[in-house]
Residue, then its C-alpha position, 0 to 999 in steps of 0.5 A: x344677564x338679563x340687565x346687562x343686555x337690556x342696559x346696552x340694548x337701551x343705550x344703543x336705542x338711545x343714540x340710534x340716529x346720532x350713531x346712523x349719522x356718524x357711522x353708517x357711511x365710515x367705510x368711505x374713510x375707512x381704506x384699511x377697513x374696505x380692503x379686509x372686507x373686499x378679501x373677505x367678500x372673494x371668500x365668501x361669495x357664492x357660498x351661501x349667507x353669510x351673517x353680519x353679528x352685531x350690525x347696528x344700521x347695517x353699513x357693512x353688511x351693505x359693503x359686502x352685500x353690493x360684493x355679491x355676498x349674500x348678507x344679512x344682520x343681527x343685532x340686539x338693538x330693536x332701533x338699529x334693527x328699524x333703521x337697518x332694514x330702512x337703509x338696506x331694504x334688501x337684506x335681511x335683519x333680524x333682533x338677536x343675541x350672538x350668545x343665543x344664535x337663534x340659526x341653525x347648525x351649520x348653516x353660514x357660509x360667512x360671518x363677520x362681526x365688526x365691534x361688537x364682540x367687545x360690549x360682552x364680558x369677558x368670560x362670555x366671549x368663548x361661548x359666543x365663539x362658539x355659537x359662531x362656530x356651531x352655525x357656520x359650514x365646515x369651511x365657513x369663515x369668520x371676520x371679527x375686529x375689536x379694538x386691542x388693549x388690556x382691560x375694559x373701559x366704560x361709557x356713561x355718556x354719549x352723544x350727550x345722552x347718557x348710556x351704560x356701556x361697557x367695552x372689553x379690550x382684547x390683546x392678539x393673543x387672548x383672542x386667538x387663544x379664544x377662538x381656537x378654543x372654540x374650534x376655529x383655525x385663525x388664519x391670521x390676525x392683523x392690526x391698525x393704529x385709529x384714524x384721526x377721527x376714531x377713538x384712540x385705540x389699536x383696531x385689530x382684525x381677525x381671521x378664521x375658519x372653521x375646519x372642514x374635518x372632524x378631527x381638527x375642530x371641536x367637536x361641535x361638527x354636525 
């Protein structure tokens, strides 16, 4: 596990400016994108804090955050770090694994997770769910994208600059199927073709909610 992280760690520190350059302001062609998050900030807000997984430079932990959702960040990436707290001085944002939230039990009244889920394997995901399940309240919600499809695809080259990244596609179903076993209620699950500027795969957008009763979740309620 080791390797794996710190090959995507030092991919993304590689390309953290051009990466900031192009995507810390894509929400402003990003319609579909602003409205999920606008539903998902009425949700949230007033609830408690709410945590962005996998945050990069922090651009929608900014979007929720001006909604007066009370944001922070995490990512594996110590550059992006650098860079989030430089463009959100007000948010929080710390270095962490989604495998190992170092947050405690129940604590998260939100989480969303924009693409990230997508850069572990496979078999790693249920467990990552799981841990977004353990540190979110009864009744906290879950916003997670990736893009749909059969299969993984890898990168070597980004930017011009070479990286090692590898990127798991996800179908409606394997997802919910994931998240439900982790113990969330997918509230539902909705999906987009890319825009013109984005790499061309089917965005997908999932919904979900830990229960606020012992008996329909799994076990895992503190």
């Amino acid at each position: 596990m080791t390797e794996e992280r710190s090959e995507i760690e030092a991919s993304y520190d590689r390309v953290v400016s051009h990466f900031v350059g192009e995507f810390f302001d894509e929400l402003q062609r990003k319609p579909f994108d602003r409205e999920l998050l606008d539903q998902f900030a009425e949700m949230v807000r007033g609830r408690g804090q709410v945590c962005e997984i996998g945050c990069g430079p922090g651009q929608i932990a900014r979007y929720l955050q001006d909604r007066q959702a009370n944001m922070c960040g995490i990512d594996l990436s110590e550059e992006m770090i650098k860079w989030a707290r430089r463009l959100n001085p007000d948010i929080s944002f710390q270095r962490g694994d989604m495998r190992a939230l170092e947050i405690p039990d129940s604590s998260l009244a939100g989480i969303v997770c924009f693409y990230a889920i997508i850069h572990l394997k496979r078999k790693d995901v249920p467990h990552a769910l799981s841990e977004m399940h353990r540190v979110l309240k009864p009744g906290g919600r879950l916003l997670l994208s990736f893009h749909g499809g059969e299969g993984e695809l890898h990168r070597e080259r980004w930017y011009d600059l070479p990286v090692s990244i590898d990127i798991c596609l996800f179908e409606r179903d394997e997802m919910a199927g994931y998240l439900e076993a982790a113990g969330f209620e997918v509230e539902r699950i909705v999906d987009r073709e890319p825009y013109e500027f984005e790499y061309p795969t089917r965005r997908v957008y999932a919904f979900g909610r830990k229960p606020t009763s012992l008996s329909r979740g799994n076990g895992n309620e503190r």
